[in-house]
C-alpha positions as CSV (number, residue, x, y, z in Angstrom):
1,X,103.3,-12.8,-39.5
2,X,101.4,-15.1,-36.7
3,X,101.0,-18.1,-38.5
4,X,104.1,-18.5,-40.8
5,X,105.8,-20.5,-38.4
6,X,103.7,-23.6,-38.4
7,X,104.4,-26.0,-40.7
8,X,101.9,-28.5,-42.1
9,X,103.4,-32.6,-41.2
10,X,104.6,-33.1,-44.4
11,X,107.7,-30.2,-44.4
12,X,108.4,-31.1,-40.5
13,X,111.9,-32.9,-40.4
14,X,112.8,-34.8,-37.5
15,X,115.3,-32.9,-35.1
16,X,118.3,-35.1,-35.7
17,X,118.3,-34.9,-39.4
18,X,117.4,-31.2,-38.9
19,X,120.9,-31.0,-37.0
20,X,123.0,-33.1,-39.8
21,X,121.6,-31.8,-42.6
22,X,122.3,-28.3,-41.4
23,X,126.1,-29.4,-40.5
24,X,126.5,-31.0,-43.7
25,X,125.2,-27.6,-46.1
26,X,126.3,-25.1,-43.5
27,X,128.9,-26.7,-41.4
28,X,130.7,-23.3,-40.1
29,X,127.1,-21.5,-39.3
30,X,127.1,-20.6,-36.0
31,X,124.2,-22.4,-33.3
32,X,124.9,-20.9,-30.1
33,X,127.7,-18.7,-28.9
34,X,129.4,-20.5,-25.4
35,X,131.3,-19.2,-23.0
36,X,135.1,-20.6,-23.4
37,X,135.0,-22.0,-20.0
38,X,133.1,-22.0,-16.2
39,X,134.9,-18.3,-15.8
40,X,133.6,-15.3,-17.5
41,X,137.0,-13.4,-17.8
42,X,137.7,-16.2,-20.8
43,X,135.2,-14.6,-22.8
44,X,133.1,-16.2,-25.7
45,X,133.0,-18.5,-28.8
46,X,130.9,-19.6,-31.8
47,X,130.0,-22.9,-31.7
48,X,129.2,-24.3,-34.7
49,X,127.0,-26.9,-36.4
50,X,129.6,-29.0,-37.5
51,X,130.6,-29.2,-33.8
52,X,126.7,-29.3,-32.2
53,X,126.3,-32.8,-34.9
54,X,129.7,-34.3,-33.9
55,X,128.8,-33.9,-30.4
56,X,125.2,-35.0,-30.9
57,X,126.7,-38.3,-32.7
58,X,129.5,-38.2,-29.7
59,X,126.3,-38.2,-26.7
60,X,124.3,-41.3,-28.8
61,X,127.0,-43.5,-29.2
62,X,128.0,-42.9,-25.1
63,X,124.0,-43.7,-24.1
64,X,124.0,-46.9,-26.4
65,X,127.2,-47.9,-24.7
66,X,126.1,-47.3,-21.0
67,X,122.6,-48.1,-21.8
68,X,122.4,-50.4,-25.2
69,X,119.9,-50.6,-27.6
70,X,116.1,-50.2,-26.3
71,X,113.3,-51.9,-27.6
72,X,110.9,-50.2,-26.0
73,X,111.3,-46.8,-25.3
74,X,113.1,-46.0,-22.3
75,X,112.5,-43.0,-20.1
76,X,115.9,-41.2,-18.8
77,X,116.1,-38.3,-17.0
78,X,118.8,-35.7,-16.9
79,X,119.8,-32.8,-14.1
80,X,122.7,-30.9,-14.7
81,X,124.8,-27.9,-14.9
82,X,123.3,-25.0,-17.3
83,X,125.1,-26.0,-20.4
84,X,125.0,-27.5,-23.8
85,X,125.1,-31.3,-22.7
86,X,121.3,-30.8,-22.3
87,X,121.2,-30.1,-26.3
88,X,123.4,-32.9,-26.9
89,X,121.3,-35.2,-24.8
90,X,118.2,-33.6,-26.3
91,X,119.7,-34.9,-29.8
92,X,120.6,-38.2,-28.5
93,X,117.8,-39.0,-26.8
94,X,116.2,-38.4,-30.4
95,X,118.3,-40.6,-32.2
96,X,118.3,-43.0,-29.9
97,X,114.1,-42.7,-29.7
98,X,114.4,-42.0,-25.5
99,X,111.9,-39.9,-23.9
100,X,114.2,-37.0,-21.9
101,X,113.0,-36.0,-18.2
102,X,114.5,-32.7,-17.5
103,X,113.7,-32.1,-13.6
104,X,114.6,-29.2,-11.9
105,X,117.2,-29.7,-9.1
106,X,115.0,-27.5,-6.9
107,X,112.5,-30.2,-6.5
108,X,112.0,-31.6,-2.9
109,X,112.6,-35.2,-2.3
110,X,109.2,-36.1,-2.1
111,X,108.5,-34.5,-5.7
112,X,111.5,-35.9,-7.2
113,X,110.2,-39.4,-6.4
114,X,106.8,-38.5,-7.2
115,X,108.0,-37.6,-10.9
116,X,110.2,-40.7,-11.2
117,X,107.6,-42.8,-10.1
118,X,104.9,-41.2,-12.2
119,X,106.1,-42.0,-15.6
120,X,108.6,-45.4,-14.5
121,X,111.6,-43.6,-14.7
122,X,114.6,-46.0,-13.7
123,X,118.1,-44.6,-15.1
124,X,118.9,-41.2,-13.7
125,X,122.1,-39.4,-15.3
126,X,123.5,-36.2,-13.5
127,X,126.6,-34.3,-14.6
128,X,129.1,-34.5,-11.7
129,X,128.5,-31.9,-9.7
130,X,125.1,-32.6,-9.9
131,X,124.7,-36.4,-9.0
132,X,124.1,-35.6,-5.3
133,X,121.2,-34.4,-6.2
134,X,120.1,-38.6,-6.9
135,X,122.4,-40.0,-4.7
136,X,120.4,-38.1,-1.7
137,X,117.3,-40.2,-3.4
138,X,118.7,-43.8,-1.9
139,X,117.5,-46.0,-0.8
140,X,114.0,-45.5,-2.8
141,X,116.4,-45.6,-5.7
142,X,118.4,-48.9,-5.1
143,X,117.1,-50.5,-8.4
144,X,117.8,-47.9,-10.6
145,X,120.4,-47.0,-12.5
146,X,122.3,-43.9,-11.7
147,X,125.4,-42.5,-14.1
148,X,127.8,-39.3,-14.6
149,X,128.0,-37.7,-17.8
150,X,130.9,-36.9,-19.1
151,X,132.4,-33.5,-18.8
152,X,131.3,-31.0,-21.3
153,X,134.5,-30.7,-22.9
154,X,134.9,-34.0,-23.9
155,X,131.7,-33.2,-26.1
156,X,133.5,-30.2,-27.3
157,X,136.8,-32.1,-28.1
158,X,136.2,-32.8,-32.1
159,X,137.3,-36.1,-32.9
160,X,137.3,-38.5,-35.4
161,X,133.8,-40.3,-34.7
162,X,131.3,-42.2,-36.9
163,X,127.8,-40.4,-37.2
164,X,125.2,-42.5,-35.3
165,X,122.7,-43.4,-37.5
166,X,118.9,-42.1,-38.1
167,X,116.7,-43.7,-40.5
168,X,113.1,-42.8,-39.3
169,X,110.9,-40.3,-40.8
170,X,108.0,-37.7,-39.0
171,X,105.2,-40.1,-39.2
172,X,107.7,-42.6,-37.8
173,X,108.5,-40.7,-34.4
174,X,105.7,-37.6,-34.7
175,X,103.9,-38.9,-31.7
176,X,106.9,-40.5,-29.5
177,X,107.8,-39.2,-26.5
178,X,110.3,-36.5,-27.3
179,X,111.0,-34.3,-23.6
180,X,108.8,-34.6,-20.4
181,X,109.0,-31.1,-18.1
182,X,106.5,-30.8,-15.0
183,X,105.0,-28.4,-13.0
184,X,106.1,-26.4,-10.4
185,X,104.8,-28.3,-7.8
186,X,103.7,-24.6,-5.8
187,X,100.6,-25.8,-4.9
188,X,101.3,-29.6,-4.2
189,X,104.0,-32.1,-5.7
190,X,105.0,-31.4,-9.5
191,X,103.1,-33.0,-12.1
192,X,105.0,-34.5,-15.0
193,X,103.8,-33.1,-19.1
194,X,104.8,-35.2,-21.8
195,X,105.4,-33.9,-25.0
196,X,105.4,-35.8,-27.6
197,X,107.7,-34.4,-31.2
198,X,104.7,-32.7,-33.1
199,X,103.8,-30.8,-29.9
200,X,107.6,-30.1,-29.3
201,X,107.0,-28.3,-33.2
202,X,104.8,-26.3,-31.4
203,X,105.8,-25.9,-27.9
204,X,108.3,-22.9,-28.2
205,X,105.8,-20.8,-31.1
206,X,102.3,-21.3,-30.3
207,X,101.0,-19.8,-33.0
208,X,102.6,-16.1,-32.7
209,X,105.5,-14.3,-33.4
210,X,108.1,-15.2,-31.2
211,X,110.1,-17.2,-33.6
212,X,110.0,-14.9,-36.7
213,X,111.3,-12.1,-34.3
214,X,114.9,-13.7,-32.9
215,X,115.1,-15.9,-35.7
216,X,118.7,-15.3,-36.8
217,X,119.5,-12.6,-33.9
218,X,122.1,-13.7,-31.1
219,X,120.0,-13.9,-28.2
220,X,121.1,-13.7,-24.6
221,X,119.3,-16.4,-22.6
222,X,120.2,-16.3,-19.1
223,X,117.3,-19.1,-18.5
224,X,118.6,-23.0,-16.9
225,X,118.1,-25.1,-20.2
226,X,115.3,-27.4,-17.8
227,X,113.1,-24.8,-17.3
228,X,110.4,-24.6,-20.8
229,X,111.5,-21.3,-21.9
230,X,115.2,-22.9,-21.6
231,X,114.2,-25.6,-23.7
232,X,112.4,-22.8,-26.5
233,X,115.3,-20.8,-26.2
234,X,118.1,-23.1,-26.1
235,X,116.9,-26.1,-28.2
236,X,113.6,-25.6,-30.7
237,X,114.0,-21.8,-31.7
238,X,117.9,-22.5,-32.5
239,X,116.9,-25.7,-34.5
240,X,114.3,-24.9,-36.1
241,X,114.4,-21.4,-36.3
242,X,118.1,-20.2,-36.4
243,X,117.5,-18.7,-33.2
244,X,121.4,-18.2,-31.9
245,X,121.0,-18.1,-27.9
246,X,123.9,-16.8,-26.1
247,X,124.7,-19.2,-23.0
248,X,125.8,-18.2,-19.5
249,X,129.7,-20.1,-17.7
250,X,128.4,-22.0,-15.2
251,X,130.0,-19.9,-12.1
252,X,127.1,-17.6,-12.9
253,X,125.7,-16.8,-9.4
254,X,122.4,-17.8,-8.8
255,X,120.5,-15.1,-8.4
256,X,121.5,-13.5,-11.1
257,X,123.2,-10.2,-10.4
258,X,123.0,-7.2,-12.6
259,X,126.7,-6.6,-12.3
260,X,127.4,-10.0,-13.7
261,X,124.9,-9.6,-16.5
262,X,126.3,-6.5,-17.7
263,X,129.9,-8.3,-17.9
264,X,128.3,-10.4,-20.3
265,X,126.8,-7.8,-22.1
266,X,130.1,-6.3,-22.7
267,X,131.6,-9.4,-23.5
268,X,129.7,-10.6,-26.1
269,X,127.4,-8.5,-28.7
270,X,124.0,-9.7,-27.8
271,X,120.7,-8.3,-30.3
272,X,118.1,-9.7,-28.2
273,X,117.8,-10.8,-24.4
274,X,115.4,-12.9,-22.6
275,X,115.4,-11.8,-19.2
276,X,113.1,-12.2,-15.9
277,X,111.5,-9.1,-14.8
278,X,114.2,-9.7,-11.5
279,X,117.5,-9.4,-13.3
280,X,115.7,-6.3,-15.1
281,X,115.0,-4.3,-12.8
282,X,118.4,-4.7,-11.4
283,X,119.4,-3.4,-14.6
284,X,117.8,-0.5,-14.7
285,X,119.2,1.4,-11.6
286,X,122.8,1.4,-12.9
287,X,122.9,3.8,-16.3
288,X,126.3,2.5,-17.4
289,X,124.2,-1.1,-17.4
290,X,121.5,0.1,-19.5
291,X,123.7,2.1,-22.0
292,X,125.5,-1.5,-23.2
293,X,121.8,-2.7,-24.0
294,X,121.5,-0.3,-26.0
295,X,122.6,-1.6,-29.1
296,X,119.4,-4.6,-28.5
297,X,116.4,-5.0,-31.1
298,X,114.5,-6.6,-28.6
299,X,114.3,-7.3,-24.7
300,X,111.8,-9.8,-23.6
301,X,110.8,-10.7,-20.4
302,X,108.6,-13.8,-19.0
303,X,107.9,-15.6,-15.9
304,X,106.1,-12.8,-13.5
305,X,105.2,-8.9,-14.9
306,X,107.4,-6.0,-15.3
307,X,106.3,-2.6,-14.1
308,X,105.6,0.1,-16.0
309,X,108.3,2.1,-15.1
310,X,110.8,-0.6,-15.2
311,X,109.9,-1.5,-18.6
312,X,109.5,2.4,-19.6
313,X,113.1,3.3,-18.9
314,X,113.9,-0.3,-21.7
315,X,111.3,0.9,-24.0
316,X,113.2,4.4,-24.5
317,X,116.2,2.5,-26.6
318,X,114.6,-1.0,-27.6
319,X,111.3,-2.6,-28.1
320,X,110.4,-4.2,-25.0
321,X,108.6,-7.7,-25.8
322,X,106.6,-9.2,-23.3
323,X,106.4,-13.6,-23.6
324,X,104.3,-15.9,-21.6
325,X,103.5,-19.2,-21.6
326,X,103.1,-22.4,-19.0
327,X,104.1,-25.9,-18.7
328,X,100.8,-27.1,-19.7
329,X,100.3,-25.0,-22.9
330,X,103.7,-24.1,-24.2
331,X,104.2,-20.6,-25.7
332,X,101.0,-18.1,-25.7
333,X,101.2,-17.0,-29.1
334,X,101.8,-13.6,-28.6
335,X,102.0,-11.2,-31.1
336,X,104.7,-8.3,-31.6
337,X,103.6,-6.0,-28.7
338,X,103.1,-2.2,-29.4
339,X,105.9,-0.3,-28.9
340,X,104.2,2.5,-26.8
341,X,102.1,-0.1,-25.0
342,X,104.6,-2.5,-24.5
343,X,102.8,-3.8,-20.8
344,X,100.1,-5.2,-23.2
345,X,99.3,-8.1,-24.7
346,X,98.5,-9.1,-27.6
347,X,97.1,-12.3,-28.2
348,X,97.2,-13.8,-31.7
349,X,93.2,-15.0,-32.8
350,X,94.3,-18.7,-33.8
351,X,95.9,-19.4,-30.3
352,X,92.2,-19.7,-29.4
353,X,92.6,-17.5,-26.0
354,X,89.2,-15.8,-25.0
355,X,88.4,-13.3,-22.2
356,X,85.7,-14.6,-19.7
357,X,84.6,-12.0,-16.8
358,X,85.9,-12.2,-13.2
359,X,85.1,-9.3,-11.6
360,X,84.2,-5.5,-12.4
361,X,86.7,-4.7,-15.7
362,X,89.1,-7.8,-15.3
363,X,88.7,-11.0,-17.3
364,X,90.5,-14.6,-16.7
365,X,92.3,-15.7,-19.8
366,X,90.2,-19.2,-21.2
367,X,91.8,-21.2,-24.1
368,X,88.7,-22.6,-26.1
369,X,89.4,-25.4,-28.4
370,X,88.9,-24.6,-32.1
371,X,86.5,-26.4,-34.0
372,X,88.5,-26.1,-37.2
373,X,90.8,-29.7,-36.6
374,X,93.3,-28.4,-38.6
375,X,93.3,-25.0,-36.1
376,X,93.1,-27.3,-32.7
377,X,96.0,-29.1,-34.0
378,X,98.5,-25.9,-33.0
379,X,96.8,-26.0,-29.4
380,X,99.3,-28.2,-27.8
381,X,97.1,-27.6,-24.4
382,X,94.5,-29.9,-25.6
383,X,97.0,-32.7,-26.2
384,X,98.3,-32.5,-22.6
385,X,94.5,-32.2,-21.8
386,X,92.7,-34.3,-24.4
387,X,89.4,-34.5,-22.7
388,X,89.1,-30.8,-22.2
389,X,87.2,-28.1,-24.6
390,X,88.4,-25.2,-22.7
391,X,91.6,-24.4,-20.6
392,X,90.9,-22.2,-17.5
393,X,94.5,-20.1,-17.1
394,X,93.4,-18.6,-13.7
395,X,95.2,-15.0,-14.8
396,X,93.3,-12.3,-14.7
397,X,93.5,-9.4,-17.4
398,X,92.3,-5.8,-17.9
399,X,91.9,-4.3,-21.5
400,X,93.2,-1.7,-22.8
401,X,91.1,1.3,-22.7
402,X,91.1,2.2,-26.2
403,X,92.9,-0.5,-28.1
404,X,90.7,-3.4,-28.3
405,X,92.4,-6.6,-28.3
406,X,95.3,-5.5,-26.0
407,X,95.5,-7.2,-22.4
408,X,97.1,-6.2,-19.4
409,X,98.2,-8.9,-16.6
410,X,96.8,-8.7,-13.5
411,X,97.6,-11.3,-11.6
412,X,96.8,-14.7,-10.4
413,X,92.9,-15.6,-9.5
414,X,94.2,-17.2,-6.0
415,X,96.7,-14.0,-5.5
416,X,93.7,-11.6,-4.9
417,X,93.9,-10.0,-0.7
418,X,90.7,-9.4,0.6
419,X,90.9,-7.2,3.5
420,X,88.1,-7.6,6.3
421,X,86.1,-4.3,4.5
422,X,85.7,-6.6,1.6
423,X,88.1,-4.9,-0.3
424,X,90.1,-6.6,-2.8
425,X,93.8,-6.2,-4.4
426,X,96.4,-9.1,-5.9
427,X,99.4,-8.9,-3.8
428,X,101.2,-12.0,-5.6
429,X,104.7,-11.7,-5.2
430,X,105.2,-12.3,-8.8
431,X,103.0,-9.1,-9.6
432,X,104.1,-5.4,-10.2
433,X,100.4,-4.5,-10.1
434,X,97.8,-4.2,-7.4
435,X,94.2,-3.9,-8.0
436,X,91.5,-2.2,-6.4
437,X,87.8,-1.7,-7.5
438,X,88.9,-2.4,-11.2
439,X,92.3,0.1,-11.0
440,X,95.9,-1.0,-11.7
441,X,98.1,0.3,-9.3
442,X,102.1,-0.6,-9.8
443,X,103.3,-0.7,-5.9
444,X,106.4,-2.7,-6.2
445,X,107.4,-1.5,-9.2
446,X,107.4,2.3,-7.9
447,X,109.5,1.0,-5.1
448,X,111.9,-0.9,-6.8
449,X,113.0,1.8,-8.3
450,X,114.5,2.5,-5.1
451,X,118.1,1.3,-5.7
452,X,117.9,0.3,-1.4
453,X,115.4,-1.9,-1.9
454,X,115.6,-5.5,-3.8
455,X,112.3,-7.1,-2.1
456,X,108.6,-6.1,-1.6
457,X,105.5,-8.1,-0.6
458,X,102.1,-6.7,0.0
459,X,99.8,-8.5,1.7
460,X,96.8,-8.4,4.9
461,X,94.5,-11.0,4.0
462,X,91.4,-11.2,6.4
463,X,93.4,-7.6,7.8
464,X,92.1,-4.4,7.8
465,X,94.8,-2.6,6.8
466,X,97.4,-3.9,4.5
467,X,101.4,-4.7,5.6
468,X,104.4,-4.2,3.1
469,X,108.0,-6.1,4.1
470,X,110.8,-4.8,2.3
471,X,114.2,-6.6,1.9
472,X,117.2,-4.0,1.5
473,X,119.9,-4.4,-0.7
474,X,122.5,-4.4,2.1
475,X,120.6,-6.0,5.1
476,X,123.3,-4.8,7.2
477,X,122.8,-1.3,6.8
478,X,121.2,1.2,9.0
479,X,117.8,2.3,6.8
480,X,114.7,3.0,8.4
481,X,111.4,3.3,7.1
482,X,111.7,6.8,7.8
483,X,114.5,7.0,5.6
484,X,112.4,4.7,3.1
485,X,109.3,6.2,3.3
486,X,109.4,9.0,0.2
487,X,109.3,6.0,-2.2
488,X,106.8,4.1,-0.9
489,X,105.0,7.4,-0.4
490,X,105.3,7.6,-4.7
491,X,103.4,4.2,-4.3
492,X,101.0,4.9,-1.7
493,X,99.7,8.1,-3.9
494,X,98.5,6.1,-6.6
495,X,96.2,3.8,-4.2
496,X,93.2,4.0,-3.1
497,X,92.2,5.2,0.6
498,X,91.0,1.4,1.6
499,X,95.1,-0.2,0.8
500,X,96.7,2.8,1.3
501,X,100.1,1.9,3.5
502,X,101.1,3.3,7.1
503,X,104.7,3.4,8.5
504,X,103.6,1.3,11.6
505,X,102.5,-1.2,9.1
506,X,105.7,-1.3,7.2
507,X,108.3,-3.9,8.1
508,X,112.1,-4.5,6.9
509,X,113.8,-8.5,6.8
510,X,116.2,-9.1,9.3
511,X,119.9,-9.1,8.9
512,X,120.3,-13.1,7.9
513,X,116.8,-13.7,6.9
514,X,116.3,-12.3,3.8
515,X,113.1,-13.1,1.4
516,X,112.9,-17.0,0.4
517,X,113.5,-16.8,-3.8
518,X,112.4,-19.2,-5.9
519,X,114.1,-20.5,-9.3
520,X,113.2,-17.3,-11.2
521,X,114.9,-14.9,-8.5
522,X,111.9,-13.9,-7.8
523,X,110.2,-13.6,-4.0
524,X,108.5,-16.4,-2.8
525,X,105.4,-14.9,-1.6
526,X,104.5,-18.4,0.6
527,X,107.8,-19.0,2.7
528,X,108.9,-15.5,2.9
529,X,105.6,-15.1,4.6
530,X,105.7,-18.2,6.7
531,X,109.1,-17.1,8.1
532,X,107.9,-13.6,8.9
533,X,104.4,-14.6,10.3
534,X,105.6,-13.7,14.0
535,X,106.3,-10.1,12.7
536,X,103.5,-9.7,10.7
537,X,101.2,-11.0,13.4
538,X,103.1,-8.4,15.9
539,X,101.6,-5.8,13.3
540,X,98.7,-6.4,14.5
């Protein structure tokens, strides 16, 4: 099943004619299913191929007009709200043979201008209610030009409208600039990839199952369309795979909330979701939540761990999928993951991924190039890093006891705590699972199922004891740690004596200063902690 979705050169068709061929044999086949407008209460629609083409043609013949005819490929780059325009530009920017920037309107303005800058980028489009977002770049941006999109229903409208035309082949535009994404910029400024269209072919795949599973099913995929799972999800798998993702209004608070993803789930009938481990475990406190999933083949998850017992209470009703991945080496290639031991991984042979010893019975993750060429050419990380014969992931794995060939995540090399007696455990914020002398240990995970609790970070470094802060669901309310201490009691039972937690090193955010979150909902480890460093210090 791994390798059926790569296609040799000569059977890849370029994404325009991809789109037009597929609205010309199959016109009413449905390519996404849209909300009806910004409000959730209006409910959902097919959107068809015959519409995603028109609009396509409608998006090309807009960027020739406000841009003309380019000679030399011209970078633009794109923020804007969470919805199909970044398709249609995605398609236009193909036909008209632009390379597309997709930032994320999280960046600082130092990294915005570090990306622009990096690859020449000099005409900036927003939609509206995202054009701030440049305007707050002036005047480092007086040269450039800056322009709205139009709204999305004027893409919608169908019209009379003559098809822009494509004439180019694969080996024509196989190597052009087809999207550029960057780096999260977590340990410095982001760092812009460019991927050219072959390694777009294999950007959302890898070289493992992903595809052939939600190929055909409608997918939920609460993920912005900038983000590289957005682009997979929303874009390639739909394309090329008949993936049909299901697409969020764009009132959709940000951080997702579990009661607003359960009104989608009874508004539309979704097969599959793509989730972050966040909005998940949300999920599972409320029953009435998890009994509309039920009717799901698949849930996966990406972008930090999910616990075990988060994932356990999914894996009951649905195959629970796990999918990773990074900016620099597209999808992982995983394999269909057991159903029992869903928290594994399985990584497929031909993505090249070896095991290389850290420390006791944990391993970092190392993509080694193959020697086969026609094997290296699905290993889009050594196109990003040409020079390189083997790509150092930094995550850390444990294998599976008994079935060889399974992984478990363990965290981040640079997330590891050592206390001052030496001992070590990962406290990243983006982990479920601590580690001690070789043992997984799921701390947050055990206290997230508290339905009080929505935050935890673990940490001590250089300490000899370890502190937890927990953030509270209601940050007005009167809990204690008293009153908290039987779940974190279930977590403090599975560690060892050296990280084992005490109530007077236990400390609760503040009424108006609740944990720092980053794009994915999740905590972020680094500011939370800055802003608590007063408290944490008084710990001490």
């Amino acid at each position: 099943m791994g390798d059926s979705n790569i296609l040799p050169d000569a059977k890849i068709t370029p994404i325009p004619v991809l789109v037009d061929e597929k609205a010309s044999n199959t016109p009413d086949r449905t390519f996404a299913i849209i909300p009806k407008t910004a409000n959730i209460n209006d409910g959902f629609r097919d959107y068809k191929y015959s519409e995603l083409a028109h609009a396509g043609n409608k998006m090309s013949w807009w960027l020739e007009k406000e841009l003309g005819k380019s000679a030399i490929p011209e970078t633009i780059a794109y923020m804007g709200a969470p919805d199909l325009r970044y398709t249609f530009l995605y398609i236009a920017a193909q036909k008209t043979r632009r390379p597309l920037l997709f930032p994320l309107n999280q960046n600082s303005r130092a990294g915005h201008l570090g990306i622009l800058t990096a690859i020449g980028c000099k005409t900036l489009l927003a939609s509206r209610d995202q054009i701030e977002l440049w305007n707050a770049l002036y005047p480092e941006i007086d040269t450039f030009k800056v322009l709205v999109v139009p709204e999305l229903e004027y893409f919608l409208k169908v019209e009379e409208i003559k098809e822009y035309p494509y004439n180019f082949s694969w080996q024509d535009v196989k190597d052009d600039v087809g999207i550029i994404l960057h780096t999260s910029g977590s340990t410095g400024l982001p760092k812009p990839i460019k991927y050219t269209n072959y390694m777009l072919s294999i950007f959302a795949t890898g070289s493992g199952d992903m595809a052939t599973m939600f190929e055909g099913l409608r997918t939920l995929v609460p993920l912005p369309p900038s983000w590289g799972f957005g682009v997979a999800f929303h874009m390639i798998m739909p394309i090329q795979f008949g993936t049909i993702p299901i697409s969020l209004p764009t009132d959709s608070p940000q951080p997702l909330t579990a009661e607003y993803v359960d009104k989608v789930h009874t508004s539309v009938q979704a097969e599959a979701g793509v989730y972050i481990p966040y909005v998940l475990e949300q999920l599972s406190k409320t029953p009435q939540y998890l009994e509309h999933m039920k009717g799901m083949k698949y849930i996966g998850y990406g972008g930090a761990p999910l616990s075990r017992e988060i994932g356990d209470i999914f894996a009951k009703f649905t195959h629970v999928q796990p999918m990773m991945g990074s900016t620099e080496a597209g999808s992982w290639g995983l394999r269909k993951s057991d159903p029992k031991d869903w928290i594994y991984y399985d990584f497929d042979p031909s993505s090249g991924f070896q095991f290389h010893k850290f420390q006791d019975d944990l391993y970092e993750s190392v993509i080694v190039k193959h020697k086969d060429p026609e094997m290296a050419k699905r290993q889009l990380v050594f196109y990003v890093f040409p020079d390189l014969e083997e790509f150092h992931t930094k995550d850390i794995w444990k294998e599976h006891e008994s079935k060889k060939g399974l992984w478990q995540y363990a965290g981040r090399m640079d997330d590891f705590v050592k206390l001052s007696s030496l001992t070590k455990f990962n406290a990243t914020h983006a982990s479920t699972q601590f580690l001690c002398a070789g043992y997984c240990f799921r701390v947050e995970g055990l206290i997230l199922k508290d339905s009080r609790v929505t935050g935890a970070i673990m940490g001590g470094d250089g300490q000899m004891r370890p502190f937890l802060l927990l953030e509270l669901a209601d940050d007005s309310s009167h809990e204690t740690i008293d009153s908290l201490w039987p779940s974190i009691k279930v977590a403090n039972d599975s560690l060892s004596a050296e990280i084992q937690l005490q109530k007077n090193m236990v400390l609760l955010t503040k009424e108006g200063k609740r944990m720092k979150r980053g794009f994915k909902g999740l905590p972020n480890r680094r500011e939370t902690l800055l802003d608590y460093a007063k408290e944490i210090e008084n710990l001490y």
